[in-house]
C-alpha positions as CSV (number, residue, x, y, z in Angstrom):
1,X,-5.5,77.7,-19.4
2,X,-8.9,79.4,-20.0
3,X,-11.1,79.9,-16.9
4,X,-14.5,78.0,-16.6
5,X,-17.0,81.0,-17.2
6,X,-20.4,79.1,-16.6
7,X,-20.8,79.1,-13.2
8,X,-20.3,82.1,-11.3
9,X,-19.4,80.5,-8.2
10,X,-16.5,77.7,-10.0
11,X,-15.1,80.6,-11.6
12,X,-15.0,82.1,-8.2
13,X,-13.5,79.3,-6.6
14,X,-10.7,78.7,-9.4
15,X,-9.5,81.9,-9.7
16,X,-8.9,81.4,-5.7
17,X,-7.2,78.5,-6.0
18,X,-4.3,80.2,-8.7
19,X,-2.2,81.8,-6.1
20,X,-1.1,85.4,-6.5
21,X,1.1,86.9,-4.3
22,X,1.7,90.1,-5.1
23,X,5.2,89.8,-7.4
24,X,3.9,86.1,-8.7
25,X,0.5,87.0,-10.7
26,X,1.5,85.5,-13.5
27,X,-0.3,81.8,-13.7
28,X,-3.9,83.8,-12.9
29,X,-2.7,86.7,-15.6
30,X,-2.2,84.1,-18.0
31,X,-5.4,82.4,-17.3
32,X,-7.1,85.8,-17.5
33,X,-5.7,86.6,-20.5
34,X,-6.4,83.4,-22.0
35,X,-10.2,83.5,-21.2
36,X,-10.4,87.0,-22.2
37,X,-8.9,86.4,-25.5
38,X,-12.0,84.0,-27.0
39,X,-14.0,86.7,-26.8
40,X,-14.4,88.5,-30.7
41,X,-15.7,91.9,-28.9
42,X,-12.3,92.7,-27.0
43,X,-8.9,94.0,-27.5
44,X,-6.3,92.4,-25.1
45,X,-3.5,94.2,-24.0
46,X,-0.7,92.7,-22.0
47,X,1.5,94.3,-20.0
48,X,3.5,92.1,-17.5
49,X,1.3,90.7,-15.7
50,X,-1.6,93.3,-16.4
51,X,-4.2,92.6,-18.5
52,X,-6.1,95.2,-20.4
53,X,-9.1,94.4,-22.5
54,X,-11.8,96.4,-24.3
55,X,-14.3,97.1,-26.4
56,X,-14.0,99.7,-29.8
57,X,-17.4,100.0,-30.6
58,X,-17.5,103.6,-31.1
59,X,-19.6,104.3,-28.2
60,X,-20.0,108.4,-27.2
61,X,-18.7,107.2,-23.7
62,X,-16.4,105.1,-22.1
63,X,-16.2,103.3,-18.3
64,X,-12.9,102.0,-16.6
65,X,-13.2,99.0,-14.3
66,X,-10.3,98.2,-12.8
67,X,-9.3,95.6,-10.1
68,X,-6.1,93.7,-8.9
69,X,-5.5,90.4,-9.3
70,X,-2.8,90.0,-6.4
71,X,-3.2,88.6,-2.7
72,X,-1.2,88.9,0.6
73,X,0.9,86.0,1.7
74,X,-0.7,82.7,1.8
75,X,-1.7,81.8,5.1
76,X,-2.4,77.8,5.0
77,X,-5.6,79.0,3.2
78,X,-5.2,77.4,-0.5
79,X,-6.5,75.7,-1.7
80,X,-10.1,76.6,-1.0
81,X,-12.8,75.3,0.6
82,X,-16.9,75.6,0.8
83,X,-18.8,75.2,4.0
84,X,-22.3,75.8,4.2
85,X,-23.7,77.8,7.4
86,X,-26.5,80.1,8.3
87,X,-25.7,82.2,5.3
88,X,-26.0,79.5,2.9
89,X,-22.8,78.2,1.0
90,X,-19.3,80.2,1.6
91,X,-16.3,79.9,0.3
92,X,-12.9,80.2,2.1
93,X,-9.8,80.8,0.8
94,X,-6.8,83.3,0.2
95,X,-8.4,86.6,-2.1
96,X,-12.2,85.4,-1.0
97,X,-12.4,88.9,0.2
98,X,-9.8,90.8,-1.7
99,X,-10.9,90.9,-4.2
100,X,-11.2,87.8,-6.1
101,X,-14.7,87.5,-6.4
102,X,-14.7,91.1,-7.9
103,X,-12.2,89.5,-10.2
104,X,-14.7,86.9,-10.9
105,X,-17.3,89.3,-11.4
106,X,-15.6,91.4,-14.2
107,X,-14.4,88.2,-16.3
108,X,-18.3,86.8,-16.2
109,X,-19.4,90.8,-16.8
110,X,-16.3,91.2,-19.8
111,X,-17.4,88.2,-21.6
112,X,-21.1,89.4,-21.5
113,X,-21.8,92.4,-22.1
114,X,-21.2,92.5,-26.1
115,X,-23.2,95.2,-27.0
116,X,-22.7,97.7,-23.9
117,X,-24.3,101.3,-23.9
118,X,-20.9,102.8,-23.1
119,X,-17.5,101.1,-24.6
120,X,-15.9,99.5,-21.8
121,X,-12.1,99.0,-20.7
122,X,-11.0,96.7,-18.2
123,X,-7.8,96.3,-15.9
124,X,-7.0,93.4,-14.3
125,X,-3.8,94.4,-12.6
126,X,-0.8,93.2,-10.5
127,X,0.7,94.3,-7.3
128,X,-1.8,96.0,-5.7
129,X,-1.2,94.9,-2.3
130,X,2.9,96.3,-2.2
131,X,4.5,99.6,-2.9
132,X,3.0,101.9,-5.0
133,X,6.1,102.1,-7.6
134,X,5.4,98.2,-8.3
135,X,1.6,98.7,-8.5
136,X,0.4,97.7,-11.9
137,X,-2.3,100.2,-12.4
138,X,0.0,102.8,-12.2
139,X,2.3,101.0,-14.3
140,X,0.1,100.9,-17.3
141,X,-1.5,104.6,-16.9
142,X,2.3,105.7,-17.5
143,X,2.7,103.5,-20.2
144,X,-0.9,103.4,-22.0
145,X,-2.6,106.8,-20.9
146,X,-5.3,106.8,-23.9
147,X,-5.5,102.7,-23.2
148,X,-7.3,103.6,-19.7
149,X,-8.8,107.1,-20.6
150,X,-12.0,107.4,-19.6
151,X,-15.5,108.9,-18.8
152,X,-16.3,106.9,-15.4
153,X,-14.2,104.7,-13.4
């Protein structure tokens, strides 16, 4: 199931509503993965529940952006919900703040930027939010070292 990429703020608020508990990524890493891999300018890399994409354009450079796709427990706060107060339209919901919108950001970003200055690699990783010996950032430097090799992270 591909993620709707047009608006910033329904990608936000679907990618919120795929719960993610740290240990059960794998519905939003498959949905990652799936709207990652339309996109003729990136490599995909899977690795559990990690995702790994990048360009190869033979750039002199290369930037690292990483960020987890896991939550905390759910706390009766799925799915979400938008109210509108004194700082306009907010959305509420499990990952709102960490880090789901960043999540949002780098799909929109990832699906853009076709021509970057620098080639780019990007980690959307599980289990974040547990024990570092489950985290899959660490994971995937262990396995794939030159995948996430870089100039600026």
């Amino acid at each position: 199931m591909a993620l709707p990429v047009g608006d910033l703020a329904e990608l936000f608020a679907a990618i919120v509503d795929i719960a993610s508990v740290s240990g059960d990524e794998r519905q939003l890493a498959d949905a990652v993965e799936d709207t990652l891999r339309g996109a003729a300018h990136l490599g995909v890399i899977r690795d559990g529940d990690t995702i790994i994409a990048r360009t190869d354009l033979g750039r002199p450079s290369r930037v690292v952006i990483a960020g987890h796709l896991d939550t905390v427990p759910i706390a009766d706060n799925l799915p979400s919900h938008w109210e509108t107060g004194a700082n306009g339209a907010e959305l509420y919901g499990r990952g709102t703040t960490d880090m789901k919108g960043g999540i949002a950001v780098m799909l929109r970003a990832a699906l853009a930027l076709t021509n970057p200055v620098s080639d780019i690699t990007w980690v959307f990783y599980d289990q974040e939010e547990v024990s570092y010996e489950r985290n899959g950032l660490g994971r995937v430097m262990a396995r794939y070292p030159d995948l996430i090799r870089g100039d600026f992270a």
